[in-house]
C-alpha positions in Angstrom: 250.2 191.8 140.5 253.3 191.6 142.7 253.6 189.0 145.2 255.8 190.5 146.9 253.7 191.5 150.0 254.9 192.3 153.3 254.1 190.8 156.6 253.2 194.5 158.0 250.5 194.9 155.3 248.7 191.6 155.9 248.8 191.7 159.6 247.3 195.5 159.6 244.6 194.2 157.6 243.9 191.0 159.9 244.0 193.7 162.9 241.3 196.0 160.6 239.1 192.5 159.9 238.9 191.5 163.4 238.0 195.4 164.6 235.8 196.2 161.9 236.9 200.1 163.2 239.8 202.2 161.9 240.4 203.8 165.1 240.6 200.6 167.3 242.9 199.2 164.3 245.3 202.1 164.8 245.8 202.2 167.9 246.2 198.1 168.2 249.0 198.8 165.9 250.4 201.9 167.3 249.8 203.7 163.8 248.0 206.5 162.6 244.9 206.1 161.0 246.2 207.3 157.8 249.1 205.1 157.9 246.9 202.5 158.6 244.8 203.6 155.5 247.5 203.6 153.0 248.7 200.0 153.9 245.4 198.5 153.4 245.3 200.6 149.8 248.8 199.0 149.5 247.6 195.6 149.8 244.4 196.3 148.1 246.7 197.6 145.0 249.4 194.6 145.3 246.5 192.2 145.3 244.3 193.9 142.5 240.9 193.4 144.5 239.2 194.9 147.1 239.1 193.6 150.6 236.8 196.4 152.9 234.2 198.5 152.0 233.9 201.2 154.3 231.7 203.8 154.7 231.3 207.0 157.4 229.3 204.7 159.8 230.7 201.2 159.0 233.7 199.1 157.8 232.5 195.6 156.5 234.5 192.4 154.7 233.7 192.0 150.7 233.2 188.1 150.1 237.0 188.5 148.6 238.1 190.1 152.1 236.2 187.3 154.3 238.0 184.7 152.2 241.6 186.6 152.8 241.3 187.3 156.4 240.4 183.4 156.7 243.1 181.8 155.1 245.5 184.4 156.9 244.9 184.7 160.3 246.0 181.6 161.1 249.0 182.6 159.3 250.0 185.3 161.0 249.1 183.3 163.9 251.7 180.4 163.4 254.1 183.5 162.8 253.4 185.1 166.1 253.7 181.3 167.3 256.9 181.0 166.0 258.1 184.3 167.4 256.8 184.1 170.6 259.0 180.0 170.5 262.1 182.1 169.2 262.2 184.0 172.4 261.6 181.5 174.8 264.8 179.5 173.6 266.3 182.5 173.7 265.8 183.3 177.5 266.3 179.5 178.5 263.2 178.2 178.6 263.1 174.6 177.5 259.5 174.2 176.9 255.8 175.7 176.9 252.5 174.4 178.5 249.6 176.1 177.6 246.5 175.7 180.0 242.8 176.4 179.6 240.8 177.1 182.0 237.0 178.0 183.1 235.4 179.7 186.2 234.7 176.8 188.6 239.1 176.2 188.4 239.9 179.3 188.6 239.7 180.5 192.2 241.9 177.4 193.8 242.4 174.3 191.3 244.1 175.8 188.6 246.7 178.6 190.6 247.2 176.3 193.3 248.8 173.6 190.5 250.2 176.5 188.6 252.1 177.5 191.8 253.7 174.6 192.4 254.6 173.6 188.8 256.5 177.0 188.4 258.4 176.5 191.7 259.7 173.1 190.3 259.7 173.3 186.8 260.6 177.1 186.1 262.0 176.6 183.1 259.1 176.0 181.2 256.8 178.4 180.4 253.1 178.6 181.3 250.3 180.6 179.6 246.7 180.7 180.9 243.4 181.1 178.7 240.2 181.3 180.5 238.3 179.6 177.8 234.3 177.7 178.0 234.3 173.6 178.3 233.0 173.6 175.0 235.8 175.4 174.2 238.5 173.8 175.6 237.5 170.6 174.2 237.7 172.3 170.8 241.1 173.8 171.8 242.2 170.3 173.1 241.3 168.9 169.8 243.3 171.1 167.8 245.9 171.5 169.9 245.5 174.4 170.8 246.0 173.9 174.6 247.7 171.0 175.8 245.7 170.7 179.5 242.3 171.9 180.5 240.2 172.0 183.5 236.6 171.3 182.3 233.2 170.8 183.9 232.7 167.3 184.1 232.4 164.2 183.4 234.1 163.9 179.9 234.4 160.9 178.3 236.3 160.5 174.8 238.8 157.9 173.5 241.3 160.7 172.3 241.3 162.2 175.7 243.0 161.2 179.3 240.9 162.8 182.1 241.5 162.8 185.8 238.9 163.7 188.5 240.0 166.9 190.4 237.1 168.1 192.7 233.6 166.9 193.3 231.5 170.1 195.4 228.6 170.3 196.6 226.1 172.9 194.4 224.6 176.4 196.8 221.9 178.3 196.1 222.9 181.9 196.3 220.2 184.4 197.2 219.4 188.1 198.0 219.9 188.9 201.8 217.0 188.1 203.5 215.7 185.7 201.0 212.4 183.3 202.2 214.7 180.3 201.2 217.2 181.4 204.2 214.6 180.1 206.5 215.9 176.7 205.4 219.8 175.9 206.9 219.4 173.6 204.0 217.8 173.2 200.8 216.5 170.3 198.7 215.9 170.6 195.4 212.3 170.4 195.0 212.3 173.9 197.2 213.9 176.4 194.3 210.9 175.5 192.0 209.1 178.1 190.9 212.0 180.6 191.8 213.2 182.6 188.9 217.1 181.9 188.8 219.7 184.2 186.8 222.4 181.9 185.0 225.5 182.2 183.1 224.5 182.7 179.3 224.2 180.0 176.6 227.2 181.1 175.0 229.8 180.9 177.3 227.8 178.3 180.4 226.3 176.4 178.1 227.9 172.7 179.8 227.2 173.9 183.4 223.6 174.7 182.1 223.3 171.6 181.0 224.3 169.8 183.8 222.4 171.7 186.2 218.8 171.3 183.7 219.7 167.1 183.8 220.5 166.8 187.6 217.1 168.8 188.2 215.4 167.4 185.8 215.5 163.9 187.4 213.9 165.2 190.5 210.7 166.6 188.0 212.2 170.4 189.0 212.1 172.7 185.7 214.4 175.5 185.6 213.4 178.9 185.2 215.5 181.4 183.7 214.6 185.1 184.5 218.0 186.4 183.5 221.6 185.2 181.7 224.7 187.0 182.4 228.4 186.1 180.9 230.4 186.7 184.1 229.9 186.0 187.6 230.1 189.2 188.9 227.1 190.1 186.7 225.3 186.8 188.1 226.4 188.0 191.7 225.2 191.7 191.4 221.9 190.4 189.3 221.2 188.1 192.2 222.0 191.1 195.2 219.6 193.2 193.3 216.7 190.9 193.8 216.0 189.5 190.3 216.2 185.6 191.4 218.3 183.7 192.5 221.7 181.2 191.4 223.5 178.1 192.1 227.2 178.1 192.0 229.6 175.1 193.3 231.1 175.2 197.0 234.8 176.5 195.9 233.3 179.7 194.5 231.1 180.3 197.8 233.7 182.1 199.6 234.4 184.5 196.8 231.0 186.1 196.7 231.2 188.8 199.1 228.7 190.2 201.3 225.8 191.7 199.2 224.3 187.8 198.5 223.6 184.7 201.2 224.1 181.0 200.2 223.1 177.7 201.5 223.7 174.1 200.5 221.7 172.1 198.5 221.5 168.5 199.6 221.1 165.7 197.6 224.0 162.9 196.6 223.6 163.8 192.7 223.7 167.6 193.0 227.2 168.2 192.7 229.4 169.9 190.1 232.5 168.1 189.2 235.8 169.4 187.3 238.2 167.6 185.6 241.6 168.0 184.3 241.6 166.7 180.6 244.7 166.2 177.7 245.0 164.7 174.5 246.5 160.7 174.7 248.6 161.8 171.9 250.3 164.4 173.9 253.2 162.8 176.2 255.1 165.4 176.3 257.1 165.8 179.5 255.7 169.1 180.7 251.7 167.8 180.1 253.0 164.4 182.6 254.5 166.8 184.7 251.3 169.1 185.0 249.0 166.4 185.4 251.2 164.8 188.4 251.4 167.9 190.9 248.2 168.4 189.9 246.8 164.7 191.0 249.1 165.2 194.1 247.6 168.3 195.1 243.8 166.6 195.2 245.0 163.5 197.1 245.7 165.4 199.9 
């Protein structure tokens, strides 16, 4: 077997793993499929083992090809890493923050610090990923992100948190809803409404908090529908199939097609946090975290 195996023929075949799908592959890579083809024979043959079976319908991993694209992505990862480093030195910039993230931070909290940290730092550079709170604190952990902006509260010894908003929860409703006879709500008046609600997957925290906060005033959710973004959630709700709760900062965002109103009670509120590793002092990360924490005291 020759060892000798090029960087081009792996990372086609990572590109092929993740797709599953020639066609998608191909055009990922800006190949033909053909081309594409051949380098995966060419690895197959350099190897002397099999890595895809493929058939007129399908493309699946053998156990030899799940084991391969495993201990190579993050490979090819740490080279696109390093690449991606390479060029940031190489048009001045001194350093990189990388920020996660999710839906509650993403219409005021997160741009509004963003904003001002590029206007004073510009030389470092910033990448966003709109990742869960589950997520991020998997991302934080591996250091994957350096900052995130999670649903709260989070408490860990390995982790520095700073409170960054504390809103008040809304029920959002069809127009013309019987729960718009109320200027406000209490929570024990959404039982026995169906709700609609992010999916497990990707709202699994905010779930959670909403299912304990209701729970300790005897009110059991109940979950018609999931969706995975809230635009789905908005358009579910406009449609009549139940109703949702989202925090005060996303209110304003919802458009015309769905009504809100508050719910009051001193518990129901959603709360977001900005969250990094102790380990991680780098100047960039204390930066962040200071405009941010200047922003919310005013």
């Amino acid at each position: 077997m020759n060892n000798d195996i090029g960087f081009d023929l792996i990372r086609s075949f990572i590109v092929v793993a993740e797709e599953l799908n020639f066609r998608r592959s191909a055009e990922r890579l800006n190949l033909d499929q053909s081309a594409l083809t051949r380098r995966i024979q060419k690895l197959e043959q350099h190897l002397g083992l099999r890595l895809l079976e493929r058939t007129t319908r399908e493309v699946t991993l053998t156990p030899a090809g799940e084991s391969y694209f495993r201990d190579n992505a993050m490979l090819i990862a740490r080279h696109d890493e390093s690449i991606a480093a390479a060029r940031r030195v190489a048009q001045g910039k001194e350093g990189h923050l990388r920020i996660g993230y999710m839906a509650f931070a993403a219409t005021e909290l997160m741009p509004r610090a963003v904003a001002r940290f590029h206007r004073q730092v510009p030389e470092i550079d910033v990448s966003l990923r709109y990742i869960s709170t589950q997520g991020q604190k998997l991302a934080l952990a591996h250091d994957e992100i350096d900052v995130g902006y999670l649903i709260g509260p989070f408490d860990h010894p390995d982790f520095h948190t700073v409170l960054l908003s504390s809103e008040l929860l809304y029920v959002v409703t069809p127009r013309n809803h019987p729960l718009l006879r109320k200027y406000t709500i209490e929570p024990r008046d959404l039982a026995g409404h169906p709700l609609i609600l992010g999916d497990r997957r990707d709202w699994a925290e905010y779930r959670g908090r909403l299912s304990e906060i209701f729970s300790t005033e005897g009110v059991t959710l109940d979950v018609a529908f999931e969706a995975s973004t809230t635009l789905a959630l908005i358009g579910l709700v406009a449609a009549g199939l139940g109703i949702t709760i989202y925090p005060e900062s996303l209110v304003g965002f919802l458009g015309k097609s769905v009504e809100t109103r508050p719910i009051i009670h001193p518990v129901f509120r959603s709360r977001t946090v900005l969250a990094w590793k102790r380990s991680n002092r780098s100047a960039q990360v204390r930066k962040f975290v200071e405009i941010s924490t200047q922003l919310q005291s005013r």
